[in-house]
TORPA-4810 file (N, C-alpha, C, O; in nm, 3 decimals):
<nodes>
NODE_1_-8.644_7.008_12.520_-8.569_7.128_12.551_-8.531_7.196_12.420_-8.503_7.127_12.321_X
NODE_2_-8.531_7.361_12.416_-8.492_7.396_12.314_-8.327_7.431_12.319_-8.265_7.486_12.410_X
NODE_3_-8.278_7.380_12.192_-8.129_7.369_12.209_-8.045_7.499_12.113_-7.995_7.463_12.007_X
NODE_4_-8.038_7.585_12.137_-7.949_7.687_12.060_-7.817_7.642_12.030_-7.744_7.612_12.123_X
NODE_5_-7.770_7.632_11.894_-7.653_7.591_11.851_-7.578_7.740_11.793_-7.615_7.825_11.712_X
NODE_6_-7.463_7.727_11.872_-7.416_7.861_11.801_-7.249_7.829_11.747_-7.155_7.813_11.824_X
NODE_7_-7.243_7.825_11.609_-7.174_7.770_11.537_-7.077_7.892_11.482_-7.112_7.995_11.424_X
NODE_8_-6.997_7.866_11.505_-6.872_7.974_11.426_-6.717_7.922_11.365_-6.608_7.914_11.423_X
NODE_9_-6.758_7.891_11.222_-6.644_7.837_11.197_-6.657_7.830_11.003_-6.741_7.765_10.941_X
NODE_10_-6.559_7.908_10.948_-6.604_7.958_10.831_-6.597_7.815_10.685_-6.661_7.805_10.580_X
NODE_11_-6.480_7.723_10.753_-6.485_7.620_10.660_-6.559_7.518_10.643_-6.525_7.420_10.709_X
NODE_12_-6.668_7.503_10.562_-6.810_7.372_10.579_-6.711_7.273_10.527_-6.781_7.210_10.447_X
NODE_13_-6.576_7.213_10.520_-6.498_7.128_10.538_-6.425_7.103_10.604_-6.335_7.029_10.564_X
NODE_14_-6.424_7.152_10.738_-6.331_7.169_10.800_-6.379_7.060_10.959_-6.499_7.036_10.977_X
NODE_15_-6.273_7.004_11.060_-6.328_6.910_11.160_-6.413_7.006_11.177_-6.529_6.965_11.173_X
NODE_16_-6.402_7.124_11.195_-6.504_7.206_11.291_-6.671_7.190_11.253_-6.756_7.180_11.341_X
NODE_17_-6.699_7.189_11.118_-6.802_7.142_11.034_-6.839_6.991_11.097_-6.952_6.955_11.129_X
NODE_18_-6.738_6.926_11.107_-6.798_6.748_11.154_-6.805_6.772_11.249_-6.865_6.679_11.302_X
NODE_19_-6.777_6.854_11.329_-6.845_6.873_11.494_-6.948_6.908_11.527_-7.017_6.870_11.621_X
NODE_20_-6.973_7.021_11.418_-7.098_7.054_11.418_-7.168_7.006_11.348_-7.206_7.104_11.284_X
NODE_21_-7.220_6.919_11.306_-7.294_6.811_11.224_-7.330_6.726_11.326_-7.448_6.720_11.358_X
NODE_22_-7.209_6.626_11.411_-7.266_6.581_11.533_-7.288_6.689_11.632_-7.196_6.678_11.713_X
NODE_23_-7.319_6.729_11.645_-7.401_6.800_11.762_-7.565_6.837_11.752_-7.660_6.826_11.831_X
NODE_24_-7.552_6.880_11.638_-7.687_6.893_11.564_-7.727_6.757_11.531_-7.849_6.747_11.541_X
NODE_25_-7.653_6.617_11.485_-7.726_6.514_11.483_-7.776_6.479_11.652_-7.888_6.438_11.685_X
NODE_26_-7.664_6.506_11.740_-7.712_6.448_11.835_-7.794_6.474_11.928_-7.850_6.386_11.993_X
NODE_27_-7.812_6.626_11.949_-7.927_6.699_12.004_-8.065_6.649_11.954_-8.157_6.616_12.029_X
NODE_28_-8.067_6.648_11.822_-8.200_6.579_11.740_-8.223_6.441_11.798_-8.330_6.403_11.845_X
NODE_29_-8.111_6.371_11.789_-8.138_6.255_11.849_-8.188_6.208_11.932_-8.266_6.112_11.936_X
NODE_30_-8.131_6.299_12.038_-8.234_6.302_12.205_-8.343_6.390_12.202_-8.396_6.424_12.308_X
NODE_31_-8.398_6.447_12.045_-8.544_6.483_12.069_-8.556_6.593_12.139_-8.653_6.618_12.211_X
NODE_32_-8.487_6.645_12.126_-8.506_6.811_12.184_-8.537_6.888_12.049_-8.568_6.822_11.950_X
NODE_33_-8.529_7.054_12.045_-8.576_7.128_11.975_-8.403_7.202_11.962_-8.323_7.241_12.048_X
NODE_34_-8.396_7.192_11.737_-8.268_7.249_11.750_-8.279_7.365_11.721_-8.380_7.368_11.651_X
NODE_35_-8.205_7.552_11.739_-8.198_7.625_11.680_-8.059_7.635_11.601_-7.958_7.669_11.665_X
NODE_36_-8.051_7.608_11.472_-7.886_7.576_11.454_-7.845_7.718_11.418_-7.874_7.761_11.306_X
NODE_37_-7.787_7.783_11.496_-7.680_7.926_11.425_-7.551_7.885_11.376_-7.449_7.838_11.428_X
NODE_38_-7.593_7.923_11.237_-7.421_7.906_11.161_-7.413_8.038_11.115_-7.454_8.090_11.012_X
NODE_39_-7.321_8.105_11.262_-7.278_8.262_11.245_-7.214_8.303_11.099_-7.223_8.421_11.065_X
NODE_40_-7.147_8.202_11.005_-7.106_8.266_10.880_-7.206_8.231_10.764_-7.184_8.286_10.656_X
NODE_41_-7.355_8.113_10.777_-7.341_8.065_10.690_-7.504_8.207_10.686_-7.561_8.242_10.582_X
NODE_42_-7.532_8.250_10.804_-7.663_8.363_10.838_-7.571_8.500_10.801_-7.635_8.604_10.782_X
NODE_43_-7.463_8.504_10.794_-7.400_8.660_10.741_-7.403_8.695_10.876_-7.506_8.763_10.875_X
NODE_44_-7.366_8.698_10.982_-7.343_8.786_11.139_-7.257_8.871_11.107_-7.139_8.849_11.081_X
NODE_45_-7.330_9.003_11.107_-7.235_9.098_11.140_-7.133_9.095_11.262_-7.212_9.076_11.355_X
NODE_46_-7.037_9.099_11.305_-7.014_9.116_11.380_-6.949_9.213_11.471_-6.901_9.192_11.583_X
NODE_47_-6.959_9.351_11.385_-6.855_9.442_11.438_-6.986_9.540_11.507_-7.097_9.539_11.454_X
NODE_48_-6.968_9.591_11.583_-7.033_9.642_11.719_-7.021_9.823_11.655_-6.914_9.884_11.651_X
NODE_49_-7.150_9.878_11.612_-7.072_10.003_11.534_-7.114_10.126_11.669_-7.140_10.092_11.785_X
NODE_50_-7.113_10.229_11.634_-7.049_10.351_11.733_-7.231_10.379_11.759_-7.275_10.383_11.874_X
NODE_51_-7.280_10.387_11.694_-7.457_10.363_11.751_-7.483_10.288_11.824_-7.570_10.321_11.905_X
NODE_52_-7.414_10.128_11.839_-7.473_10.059_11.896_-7.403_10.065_12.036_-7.467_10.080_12.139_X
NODE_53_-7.286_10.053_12.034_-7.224_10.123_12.183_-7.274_10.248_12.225_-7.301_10.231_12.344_X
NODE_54_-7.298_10.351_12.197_-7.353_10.463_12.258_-7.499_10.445_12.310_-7.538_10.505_12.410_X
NODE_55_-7.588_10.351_12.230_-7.676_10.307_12.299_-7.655_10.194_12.367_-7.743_10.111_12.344_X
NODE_56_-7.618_10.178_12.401_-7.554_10.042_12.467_-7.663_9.991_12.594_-7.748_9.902_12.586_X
NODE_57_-7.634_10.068_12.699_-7.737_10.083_12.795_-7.883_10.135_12.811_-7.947_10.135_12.917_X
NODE_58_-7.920_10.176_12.704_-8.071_10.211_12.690_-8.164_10.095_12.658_-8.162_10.044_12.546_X
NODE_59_-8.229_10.062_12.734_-8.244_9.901_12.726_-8.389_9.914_12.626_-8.442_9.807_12.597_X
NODE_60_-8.441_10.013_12.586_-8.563_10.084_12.567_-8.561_10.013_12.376_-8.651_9.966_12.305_X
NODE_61_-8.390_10.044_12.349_-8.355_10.039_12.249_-8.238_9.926_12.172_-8.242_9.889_12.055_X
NODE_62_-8.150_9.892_12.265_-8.024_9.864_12.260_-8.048_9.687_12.144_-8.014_9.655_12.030_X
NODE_63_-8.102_9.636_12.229_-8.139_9.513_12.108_-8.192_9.533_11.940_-8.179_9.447_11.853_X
NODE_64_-8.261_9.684_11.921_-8.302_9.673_11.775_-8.237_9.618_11.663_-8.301_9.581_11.565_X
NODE_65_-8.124_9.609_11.671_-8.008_9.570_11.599_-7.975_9.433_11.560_-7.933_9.376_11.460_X
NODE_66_-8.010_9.402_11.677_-8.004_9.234_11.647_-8.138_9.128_11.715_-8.119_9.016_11.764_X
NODE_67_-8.228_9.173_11.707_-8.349_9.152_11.781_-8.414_8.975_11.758_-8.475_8.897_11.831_X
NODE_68_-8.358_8.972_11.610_-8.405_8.793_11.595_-8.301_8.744_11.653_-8.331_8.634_11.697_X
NODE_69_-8.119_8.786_11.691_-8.113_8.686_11.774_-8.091_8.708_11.899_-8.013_8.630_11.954_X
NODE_70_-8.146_8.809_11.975_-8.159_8.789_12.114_-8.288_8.736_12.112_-8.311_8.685_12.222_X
NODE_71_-8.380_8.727_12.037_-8.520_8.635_12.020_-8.471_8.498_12.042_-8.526_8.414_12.114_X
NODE_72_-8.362_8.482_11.975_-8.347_8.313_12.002_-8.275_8.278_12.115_-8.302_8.180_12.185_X
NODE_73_-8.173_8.367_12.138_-8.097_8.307_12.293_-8.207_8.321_12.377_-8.199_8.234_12.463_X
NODE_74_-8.326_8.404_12.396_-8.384_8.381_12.527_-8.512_8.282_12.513_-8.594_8.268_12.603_X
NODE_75_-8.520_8.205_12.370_-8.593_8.155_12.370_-8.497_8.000_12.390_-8.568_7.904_12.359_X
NODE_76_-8.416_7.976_12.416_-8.288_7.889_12.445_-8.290_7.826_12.581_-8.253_7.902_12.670_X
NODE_77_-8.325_7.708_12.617_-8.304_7.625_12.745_-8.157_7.604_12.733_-8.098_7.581_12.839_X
NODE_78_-8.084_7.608_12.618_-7.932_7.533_12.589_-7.887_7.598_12.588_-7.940_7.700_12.631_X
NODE_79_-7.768_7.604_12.549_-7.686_7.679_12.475_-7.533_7.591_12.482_-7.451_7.574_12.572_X
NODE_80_-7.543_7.545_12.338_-7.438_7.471_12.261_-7.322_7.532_12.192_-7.370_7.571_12.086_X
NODE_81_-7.193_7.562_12.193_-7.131_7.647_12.126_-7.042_7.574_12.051_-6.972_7.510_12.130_X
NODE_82_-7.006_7.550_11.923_-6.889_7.496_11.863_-6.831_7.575_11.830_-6.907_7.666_11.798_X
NODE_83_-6.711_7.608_11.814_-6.604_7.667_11.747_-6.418_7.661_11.779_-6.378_7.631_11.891_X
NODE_84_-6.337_7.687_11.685_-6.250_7.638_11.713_-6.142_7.776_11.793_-6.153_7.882_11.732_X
NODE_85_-6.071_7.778_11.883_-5.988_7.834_11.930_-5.889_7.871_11.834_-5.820_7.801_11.759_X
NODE_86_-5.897_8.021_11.853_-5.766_8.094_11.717_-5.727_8.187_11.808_-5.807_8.265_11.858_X
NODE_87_-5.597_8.185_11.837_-5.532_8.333_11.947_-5.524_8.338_12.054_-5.481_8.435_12.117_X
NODE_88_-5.574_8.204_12.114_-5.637_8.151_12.204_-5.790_8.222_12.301_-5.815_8.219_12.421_X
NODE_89_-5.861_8.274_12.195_-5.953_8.299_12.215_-6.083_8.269_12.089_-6.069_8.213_11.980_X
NODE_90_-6.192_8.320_12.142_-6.308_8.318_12.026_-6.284_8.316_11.883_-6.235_8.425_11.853_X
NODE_91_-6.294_8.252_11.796_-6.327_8.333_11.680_-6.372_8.474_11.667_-6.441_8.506_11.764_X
NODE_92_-6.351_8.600_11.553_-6.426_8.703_11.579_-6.568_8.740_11.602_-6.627_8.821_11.674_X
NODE_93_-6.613_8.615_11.478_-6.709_8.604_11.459_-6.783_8.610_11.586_-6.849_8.707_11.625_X
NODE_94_-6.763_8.482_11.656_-6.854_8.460_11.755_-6.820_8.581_11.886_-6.901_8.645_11.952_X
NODE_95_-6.724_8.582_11.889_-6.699_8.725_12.053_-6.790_8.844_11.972_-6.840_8.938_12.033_X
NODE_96_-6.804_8.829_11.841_-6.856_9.001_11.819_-7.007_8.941_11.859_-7.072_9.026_11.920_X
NODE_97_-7.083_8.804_11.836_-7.211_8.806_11.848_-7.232_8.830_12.022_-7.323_8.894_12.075_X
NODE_98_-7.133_8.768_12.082_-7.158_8.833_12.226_-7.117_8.943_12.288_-7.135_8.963_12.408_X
NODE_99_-7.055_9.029_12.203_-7.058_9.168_12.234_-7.202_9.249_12.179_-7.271_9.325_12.247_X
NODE_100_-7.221_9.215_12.057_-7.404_9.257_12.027_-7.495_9.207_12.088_-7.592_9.274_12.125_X
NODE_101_-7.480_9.061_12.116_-7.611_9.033_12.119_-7.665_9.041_12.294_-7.765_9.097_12.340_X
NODE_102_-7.539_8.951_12.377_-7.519_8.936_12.531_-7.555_9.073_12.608_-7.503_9.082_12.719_X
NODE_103_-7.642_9.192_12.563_-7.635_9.326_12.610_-7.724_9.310_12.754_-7.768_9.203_12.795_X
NODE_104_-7.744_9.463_12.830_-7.785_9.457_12.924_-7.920_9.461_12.900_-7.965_9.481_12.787_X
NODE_105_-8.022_9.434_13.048_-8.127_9.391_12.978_-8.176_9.231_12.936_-8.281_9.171_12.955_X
NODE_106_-8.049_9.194_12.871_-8.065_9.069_12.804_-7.976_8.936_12.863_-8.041_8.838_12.899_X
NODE_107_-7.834_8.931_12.872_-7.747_8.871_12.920_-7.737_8.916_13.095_-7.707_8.829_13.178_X
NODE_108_-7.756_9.013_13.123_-7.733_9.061_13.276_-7.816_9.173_13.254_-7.841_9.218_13.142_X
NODE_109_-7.870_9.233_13.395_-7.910_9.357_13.463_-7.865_9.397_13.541_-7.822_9.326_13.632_X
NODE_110_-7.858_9.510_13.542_-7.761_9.572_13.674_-7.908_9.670_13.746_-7.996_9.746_13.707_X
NODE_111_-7.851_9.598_13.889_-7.923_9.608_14.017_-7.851_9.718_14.122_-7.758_9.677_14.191_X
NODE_112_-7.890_9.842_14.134_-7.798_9.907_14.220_-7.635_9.928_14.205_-7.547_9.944_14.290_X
NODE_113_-7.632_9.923_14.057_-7.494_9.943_13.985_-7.425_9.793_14.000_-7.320_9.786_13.937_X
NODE_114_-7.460_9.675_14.068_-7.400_9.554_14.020_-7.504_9.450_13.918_-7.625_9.429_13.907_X
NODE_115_-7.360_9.393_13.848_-7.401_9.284_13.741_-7.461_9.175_13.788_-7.400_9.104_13.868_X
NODE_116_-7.663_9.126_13.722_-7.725_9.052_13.791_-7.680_8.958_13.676_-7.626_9.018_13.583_X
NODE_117_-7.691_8.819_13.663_-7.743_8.735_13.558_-7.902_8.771_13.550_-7.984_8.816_13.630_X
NODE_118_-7.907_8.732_13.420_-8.036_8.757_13.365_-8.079_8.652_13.233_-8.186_8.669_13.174_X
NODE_119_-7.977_8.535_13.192_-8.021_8.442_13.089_-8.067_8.337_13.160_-8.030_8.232_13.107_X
NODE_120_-8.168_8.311_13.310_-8.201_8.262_13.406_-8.294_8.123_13.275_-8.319_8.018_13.335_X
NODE_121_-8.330_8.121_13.152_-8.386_8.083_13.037_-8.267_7.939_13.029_-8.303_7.822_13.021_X
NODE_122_-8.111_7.990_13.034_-8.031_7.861_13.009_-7.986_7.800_13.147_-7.938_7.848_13.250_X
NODE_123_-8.020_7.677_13.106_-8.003_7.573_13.176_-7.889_7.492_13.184_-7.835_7.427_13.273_X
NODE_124_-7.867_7.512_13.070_-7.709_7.401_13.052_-7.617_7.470_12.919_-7.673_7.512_12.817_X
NODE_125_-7.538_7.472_12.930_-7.395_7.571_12.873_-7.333_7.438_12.878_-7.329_7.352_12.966_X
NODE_126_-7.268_7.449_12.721_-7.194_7.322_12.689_-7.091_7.399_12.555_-7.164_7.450_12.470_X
NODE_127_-6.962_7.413_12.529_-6.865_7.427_12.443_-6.813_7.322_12.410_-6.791_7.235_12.494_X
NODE_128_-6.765_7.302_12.220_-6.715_7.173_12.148_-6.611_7.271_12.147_-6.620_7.378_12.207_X
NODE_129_-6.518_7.239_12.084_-6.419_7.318_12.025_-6.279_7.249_12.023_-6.269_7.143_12.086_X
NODE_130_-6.174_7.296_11.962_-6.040_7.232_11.948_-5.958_7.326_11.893_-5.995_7.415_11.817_X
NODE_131_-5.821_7.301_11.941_-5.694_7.370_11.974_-5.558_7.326_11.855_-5.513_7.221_11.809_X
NODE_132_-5.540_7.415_11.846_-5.427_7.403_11.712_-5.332_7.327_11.851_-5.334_7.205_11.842_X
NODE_133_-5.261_7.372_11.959_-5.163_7.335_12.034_-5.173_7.220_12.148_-5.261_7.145_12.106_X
NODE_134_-5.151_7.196_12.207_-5.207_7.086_12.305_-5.230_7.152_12.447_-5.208_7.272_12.466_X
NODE_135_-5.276_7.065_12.550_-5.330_7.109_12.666_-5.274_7.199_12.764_-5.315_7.299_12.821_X
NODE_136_-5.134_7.111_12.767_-5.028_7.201_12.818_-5.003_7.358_12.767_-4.983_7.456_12.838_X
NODE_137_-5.007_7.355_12.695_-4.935_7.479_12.656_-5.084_7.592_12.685_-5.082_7.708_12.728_X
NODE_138_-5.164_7.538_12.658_-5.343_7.601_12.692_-5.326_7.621_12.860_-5.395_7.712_12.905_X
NODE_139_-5.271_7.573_12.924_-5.260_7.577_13.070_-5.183_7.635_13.151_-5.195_7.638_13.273_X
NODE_140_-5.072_7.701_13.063_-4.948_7.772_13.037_-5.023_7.904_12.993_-4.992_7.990_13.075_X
NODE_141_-5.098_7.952_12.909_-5.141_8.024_12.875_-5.310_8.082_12.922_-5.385_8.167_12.873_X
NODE_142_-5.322_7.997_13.028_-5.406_8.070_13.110_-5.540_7.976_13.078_-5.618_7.942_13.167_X
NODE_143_-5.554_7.935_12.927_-5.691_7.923_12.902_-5.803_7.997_12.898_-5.908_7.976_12.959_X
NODE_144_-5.774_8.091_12.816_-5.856_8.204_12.831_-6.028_8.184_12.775_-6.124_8.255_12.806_X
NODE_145_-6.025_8.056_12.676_-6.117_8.041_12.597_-6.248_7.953_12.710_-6.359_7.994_12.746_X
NODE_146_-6.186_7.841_12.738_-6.215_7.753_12.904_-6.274_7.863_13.018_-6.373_7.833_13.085_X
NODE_147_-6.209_7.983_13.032_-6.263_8.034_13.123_-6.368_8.105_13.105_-6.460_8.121_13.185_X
NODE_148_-6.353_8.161_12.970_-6.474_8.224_12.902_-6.614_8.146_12.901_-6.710_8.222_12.899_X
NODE_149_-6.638_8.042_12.902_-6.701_8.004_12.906_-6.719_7.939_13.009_-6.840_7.939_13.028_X
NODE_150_-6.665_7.878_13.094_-6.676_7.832_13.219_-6.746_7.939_13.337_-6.830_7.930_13.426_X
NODE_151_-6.659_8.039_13.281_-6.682_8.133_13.455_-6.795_8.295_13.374_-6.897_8.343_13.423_X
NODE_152_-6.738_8.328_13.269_-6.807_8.432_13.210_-6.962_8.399_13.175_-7.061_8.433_13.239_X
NODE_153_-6.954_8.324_13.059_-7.098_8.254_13.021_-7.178_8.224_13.127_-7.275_8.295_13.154_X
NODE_154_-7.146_8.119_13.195_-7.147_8.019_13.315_-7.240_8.163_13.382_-7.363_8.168_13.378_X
NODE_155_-7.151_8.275_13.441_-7.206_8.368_13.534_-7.312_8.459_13.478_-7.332_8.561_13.544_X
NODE_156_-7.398_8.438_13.348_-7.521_8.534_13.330_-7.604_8.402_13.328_-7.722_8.429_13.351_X
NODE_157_-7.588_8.299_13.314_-7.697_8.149_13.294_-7.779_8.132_13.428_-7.753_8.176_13.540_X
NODE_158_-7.861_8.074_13.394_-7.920_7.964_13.552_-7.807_7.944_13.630_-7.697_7.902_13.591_X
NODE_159_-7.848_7.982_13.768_-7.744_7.956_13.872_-7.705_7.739_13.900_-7.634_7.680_13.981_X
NODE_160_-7.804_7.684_13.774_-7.787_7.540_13.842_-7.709_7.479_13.661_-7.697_7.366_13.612_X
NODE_161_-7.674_7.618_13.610_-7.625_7.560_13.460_-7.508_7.537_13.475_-7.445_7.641_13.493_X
NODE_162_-7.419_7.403_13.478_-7.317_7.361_13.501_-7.239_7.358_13.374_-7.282_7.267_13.304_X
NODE_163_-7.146_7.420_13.319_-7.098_7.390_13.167_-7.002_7.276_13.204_-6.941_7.225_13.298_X
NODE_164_-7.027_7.266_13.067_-6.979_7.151_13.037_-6.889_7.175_12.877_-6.944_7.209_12.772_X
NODE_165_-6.707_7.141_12.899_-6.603_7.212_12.796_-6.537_7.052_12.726_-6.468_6.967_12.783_X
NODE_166_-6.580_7.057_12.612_-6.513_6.955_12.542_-6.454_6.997_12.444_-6.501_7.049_12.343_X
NODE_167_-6.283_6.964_12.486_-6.189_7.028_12.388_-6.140_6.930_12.337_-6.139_6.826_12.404_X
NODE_168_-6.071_6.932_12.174_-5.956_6.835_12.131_-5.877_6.949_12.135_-5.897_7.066_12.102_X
NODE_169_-5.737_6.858_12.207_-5.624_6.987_12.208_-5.548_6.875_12.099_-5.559_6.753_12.087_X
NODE_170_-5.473_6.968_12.033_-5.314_6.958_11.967_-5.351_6.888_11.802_-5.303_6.800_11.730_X
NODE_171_-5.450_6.971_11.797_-5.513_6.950_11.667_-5.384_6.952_11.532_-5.385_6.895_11.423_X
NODE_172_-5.288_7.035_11.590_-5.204_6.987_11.421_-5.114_6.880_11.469_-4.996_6.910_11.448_X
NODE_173_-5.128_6.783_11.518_-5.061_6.660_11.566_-5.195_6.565_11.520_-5.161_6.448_11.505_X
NODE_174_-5.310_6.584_11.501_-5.450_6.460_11.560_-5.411_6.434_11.411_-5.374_6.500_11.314_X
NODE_175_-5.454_6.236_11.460_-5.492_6.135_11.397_-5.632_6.124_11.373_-5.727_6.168_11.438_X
NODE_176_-5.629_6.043_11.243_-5.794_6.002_11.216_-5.879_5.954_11.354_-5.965_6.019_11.413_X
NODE_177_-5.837_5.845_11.379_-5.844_5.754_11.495_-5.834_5.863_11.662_-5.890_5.814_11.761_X
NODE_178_-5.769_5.992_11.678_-5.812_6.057_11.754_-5.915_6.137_11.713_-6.012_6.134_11.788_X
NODE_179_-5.924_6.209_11.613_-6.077_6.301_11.570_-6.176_6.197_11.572_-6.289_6.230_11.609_X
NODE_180_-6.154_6.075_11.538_-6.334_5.969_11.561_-6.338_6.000_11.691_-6.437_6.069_11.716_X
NODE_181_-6.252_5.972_11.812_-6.280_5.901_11.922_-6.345_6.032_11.961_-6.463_6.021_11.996_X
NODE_182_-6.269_6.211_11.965_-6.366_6.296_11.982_-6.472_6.319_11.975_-6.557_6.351_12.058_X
NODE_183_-6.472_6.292_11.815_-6.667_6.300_11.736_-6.759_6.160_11.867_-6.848_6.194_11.944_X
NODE_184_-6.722_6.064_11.861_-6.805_5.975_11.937_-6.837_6.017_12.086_-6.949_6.007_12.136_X
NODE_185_-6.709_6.071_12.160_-6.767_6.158_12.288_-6.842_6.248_12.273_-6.944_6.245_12.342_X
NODE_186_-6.820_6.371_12.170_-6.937_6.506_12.186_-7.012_6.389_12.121_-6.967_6.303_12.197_X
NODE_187_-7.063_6.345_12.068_-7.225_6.273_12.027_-7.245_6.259_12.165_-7.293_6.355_12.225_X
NODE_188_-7.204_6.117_12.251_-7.235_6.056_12.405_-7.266_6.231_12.467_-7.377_6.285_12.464_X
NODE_189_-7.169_6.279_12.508_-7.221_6.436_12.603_-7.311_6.482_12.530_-7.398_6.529_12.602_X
NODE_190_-7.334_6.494_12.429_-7.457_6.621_12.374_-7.573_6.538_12.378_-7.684_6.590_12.388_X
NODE_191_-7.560_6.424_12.371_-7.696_6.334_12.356_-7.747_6.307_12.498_-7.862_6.263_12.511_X
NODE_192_-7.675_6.328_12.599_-7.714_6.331_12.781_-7.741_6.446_12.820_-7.756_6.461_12.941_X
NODE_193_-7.759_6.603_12.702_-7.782_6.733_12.797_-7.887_6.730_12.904_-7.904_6.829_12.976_X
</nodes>
């Protein structure tokens, strides 16, 4: 399977870096095919400029902009996302690549003025990621990041792509001994996609 890794996280020292290291070890591991995106380390633009919204819907055109990587999401059976929760949402980085890249046409088609899925290509939707605060308070606050990917993502994929959300919450509280036990689960889940 080909596995799209889409990585957003600016510190190559940071847990977020050892997450993404296992994921990419462990996808390899199970012998699939990796595409690793490291949205800061490729320069992603990410700001969406007044050309590219005005063409937005011209499907004729609308990808020129970012064309190698809607080349790779649809060449993507996976789609792997690491990154860490700030605001309780996306990084910028990464929401701006799915405001460019996720366009119509590509992420969805609209059929008689409603939104079709159209990344019918992914199969399995899987998010790493971790939380400055703990669960509670993420649950209190709606979970906006969880749903994003659960129900948003989730709804342009294969209708049989089940995501799958592995969070460490309460990251400025974690112990050594809790960040291993994380790293050893995302290896086990990413190595069963």
């Amino acid at each position: 399977m080909r596995v799209l890794v889409l990585y957003a996280h600016p510190n190559p020292e940071s847990f977020g870096a050892a997450l993404h290291a296992t994921v990419v070890e462990a996808v390899t591991a199970a012998g699939h095919e990796v595409d690793d995106c490291d949205l800061y380390a490729e320069g992603f633009d990410p700001l969406l400029s007044r050309a590219e919204r005005v063409g937005y819907h011209d499907l004729a055109t609308n990808t020129d902009p970012v064309a190698g990587y809607v080349a790779r999401v649809q060449a993507a059976e996976a789609l792997v996302l690491c990154f860490p929760v700030w605001n309780f949402g996306y990084p910028a980085i990464l929401k701006g690549f799915f405001d460019r890249v996720f366009l119509p046409g590509i992420s969805f088609k609209l059929v008689d003025g409603k939104v079709r899925p159209n990344l019918w290509n992914i199969r399995r939707l899987v998010a790493v990621t971790t939380y400055g605060g703990t669960r509670w308070r993420a649950l209190l606050m709606g979970d906006p990041p969880r749903k994003a990917v659960c129900r948003v993502l989730r709804a342009v994929c294969h209708p049989t792509a089940r995501p799958r959300y592995l969070a460490h919450y309460d990251m400025n509280r974690a112990t050594p001994e809790g960040r291993a036990a994380f790293l050893a689960r995302v290896e086990a889940q990413i190595r069963a996609l």
